[in-house]
C-alpha positions as CSV (number, residue, x, y, z in Angstrom):
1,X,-23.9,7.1,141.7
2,X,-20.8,6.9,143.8
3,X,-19.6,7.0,147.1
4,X,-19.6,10.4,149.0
5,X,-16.3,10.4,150.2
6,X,-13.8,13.5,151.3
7,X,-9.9,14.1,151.2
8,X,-10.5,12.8,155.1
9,X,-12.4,9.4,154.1
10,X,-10.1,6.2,154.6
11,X,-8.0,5.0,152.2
12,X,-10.3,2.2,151.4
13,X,-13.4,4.1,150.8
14,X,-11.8,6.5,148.6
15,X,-10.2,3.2,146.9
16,X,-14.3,1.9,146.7
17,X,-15.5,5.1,145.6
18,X,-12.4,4.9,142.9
19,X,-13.7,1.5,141.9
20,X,-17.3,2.8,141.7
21,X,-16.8,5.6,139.2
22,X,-14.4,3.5,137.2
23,X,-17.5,1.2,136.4
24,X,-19.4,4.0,136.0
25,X,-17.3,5.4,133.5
26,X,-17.3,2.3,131.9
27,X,-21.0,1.9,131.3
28,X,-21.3,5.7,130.2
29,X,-18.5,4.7,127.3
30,X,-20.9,1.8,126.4
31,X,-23.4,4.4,125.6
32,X,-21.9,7.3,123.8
33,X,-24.3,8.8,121.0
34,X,-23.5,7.8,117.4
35,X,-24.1,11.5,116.5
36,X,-21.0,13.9,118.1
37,X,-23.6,16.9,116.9
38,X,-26.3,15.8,119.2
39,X,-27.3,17.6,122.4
40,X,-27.6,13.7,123.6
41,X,-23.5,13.7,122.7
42,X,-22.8,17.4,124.5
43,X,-24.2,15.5,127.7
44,X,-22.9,12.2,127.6
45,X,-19.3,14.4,126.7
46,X,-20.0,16.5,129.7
47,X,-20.7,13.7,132.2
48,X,-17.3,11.8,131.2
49,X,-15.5,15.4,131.9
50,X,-16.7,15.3,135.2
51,X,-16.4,11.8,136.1
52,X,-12.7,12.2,135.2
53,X,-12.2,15.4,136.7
54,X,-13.9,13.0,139.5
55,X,-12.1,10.5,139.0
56,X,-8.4,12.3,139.1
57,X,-9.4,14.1,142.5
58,X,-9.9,10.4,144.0
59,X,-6.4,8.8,142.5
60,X,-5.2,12.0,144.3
61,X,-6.3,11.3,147.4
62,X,-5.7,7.7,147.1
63,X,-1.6,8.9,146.5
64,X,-1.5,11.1,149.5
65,X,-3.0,8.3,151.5
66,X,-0.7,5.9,150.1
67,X,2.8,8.3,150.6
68,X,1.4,9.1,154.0
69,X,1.5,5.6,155.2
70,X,-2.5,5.8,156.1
């Protein structure tokens, strides 16, 4: 998956961690389900929710890094 990383991790593993999901969500958008009816679709739906749910928590942290000079 992704780097485990907290609000405390350094800028630049919260920046690889950033990079990681990115690519993951990527790959997941390669493979959505032709059928939006599918319970294959309701998973591959929920996974990109939580990737970018994810994803917005880590270009938080990256910001508050970033304005804090760390």
């Amino acid at each position: 998956m992704y780097n485990v990383v907290t609000e405390q991790s350094s800028l630049e593993d919260i920046r690889k961690a950033f990079d990681e999901l990115n690519h993951k969500m990527e790959e997941l958008e390669e493979k959505e389900p032709k059928d939006e009816n599918s319970k294959e679709y309701e998973a591959w739906e929920a996974e990109c929710e939580a990737l970018a749910v994810r994803s917005e928590t880590l270009m938080t942290w990256i910001d508050r890094k970033m304005t804090a000079g760390l």
